[in-house]
C-alpha positions as CSV (number, residue, x, y, z in Angstrom):
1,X,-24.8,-71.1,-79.0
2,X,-24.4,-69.5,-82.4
3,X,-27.1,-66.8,-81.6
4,X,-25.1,-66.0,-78.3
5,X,-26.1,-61.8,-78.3
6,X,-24.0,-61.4,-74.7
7,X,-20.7,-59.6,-75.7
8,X,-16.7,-59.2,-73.2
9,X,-14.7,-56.6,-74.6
10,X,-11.4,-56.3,-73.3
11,X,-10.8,-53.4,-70.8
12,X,-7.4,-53.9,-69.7
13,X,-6.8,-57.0,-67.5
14,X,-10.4,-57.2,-67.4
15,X,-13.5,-57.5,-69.6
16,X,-17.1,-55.7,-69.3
17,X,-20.0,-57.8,-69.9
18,X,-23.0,-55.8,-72.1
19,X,-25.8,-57.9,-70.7
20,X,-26.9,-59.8,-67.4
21,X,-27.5,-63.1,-67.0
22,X,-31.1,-63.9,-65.8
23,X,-31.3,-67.2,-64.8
24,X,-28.6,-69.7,-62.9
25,X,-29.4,-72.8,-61.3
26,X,-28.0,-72.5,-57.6
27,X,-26.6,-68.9,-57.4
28,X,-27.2,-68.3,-53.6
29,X,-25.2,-71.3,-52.8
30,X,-22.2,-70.3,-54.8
31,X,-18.8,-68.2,-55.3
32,X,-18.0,-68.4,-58.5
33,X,-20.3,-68.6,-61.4
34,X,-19.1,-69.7,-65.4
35,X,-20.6,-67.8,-68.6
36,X,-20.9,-67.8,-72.1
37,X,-20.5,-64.5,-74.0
38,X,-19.0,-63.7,-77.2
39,X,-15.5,-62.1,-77.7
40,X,-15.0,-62.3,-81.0
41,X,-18.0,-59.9,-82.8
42,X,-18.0,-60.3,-86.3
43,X,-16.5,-63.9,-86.6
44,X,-19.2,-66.8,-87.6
45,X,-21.6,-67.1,-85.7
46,X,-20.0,-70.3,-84.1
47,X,-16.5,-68.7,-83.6
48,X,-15.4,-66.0,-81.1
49,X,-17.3,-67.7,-78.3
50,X,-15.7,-67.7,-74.7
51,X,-16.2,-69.8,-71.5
52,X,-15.4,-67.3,-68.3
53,X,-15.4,-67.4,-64.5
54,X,-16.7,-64.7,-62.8
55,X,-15.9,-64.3,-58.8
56,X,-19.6,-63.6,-57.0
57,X,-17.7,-62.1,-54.1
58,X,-17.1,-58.9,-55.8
59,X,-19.5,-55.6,-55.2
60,X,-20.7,-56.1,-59.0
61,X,-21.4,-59.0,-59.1
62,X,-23.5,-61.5,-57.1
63,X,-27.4,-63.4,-57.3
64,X,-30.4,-61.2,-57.3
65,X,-33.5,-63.2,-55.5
66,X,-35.8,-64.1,-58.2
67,X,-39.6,-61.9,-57.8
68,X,-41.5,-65.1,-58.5
């Protein structure tokens, strides 16, 4: 975890994500999803880590069929 490069920064009541995540076991079957990212940028490298839930039933946000 303490190379973690996906980054929230606050944006009022909300936070924006920097990167995607690529792979998650069982996307299509769910509503909510739970991610890692880092909200604490220039703490050690195994502080400033935060476990969030993200709603899929939002236009933003949702599973993207894998191409393989």
């Amino acid at each position: 975890m303490a190379s973690l490069a996906r980054r929230a920064e606050r944006d009022g009541d909300d936070y924006m994500i920097n990167r995607t995540k690529i792979w998650t076991t069982h996307a299509h079957w769910s509503n909510k999803i739970f991610c890692l990212v880092r909200t604490a940028p220039g703490t050690k490298r195994q502080q400033g880590i935060s476990f969030l839930c993200f709603d899929l039933n939002v236009p933003c946000i949702g599973p993207i069929p894998s191409l393989a």
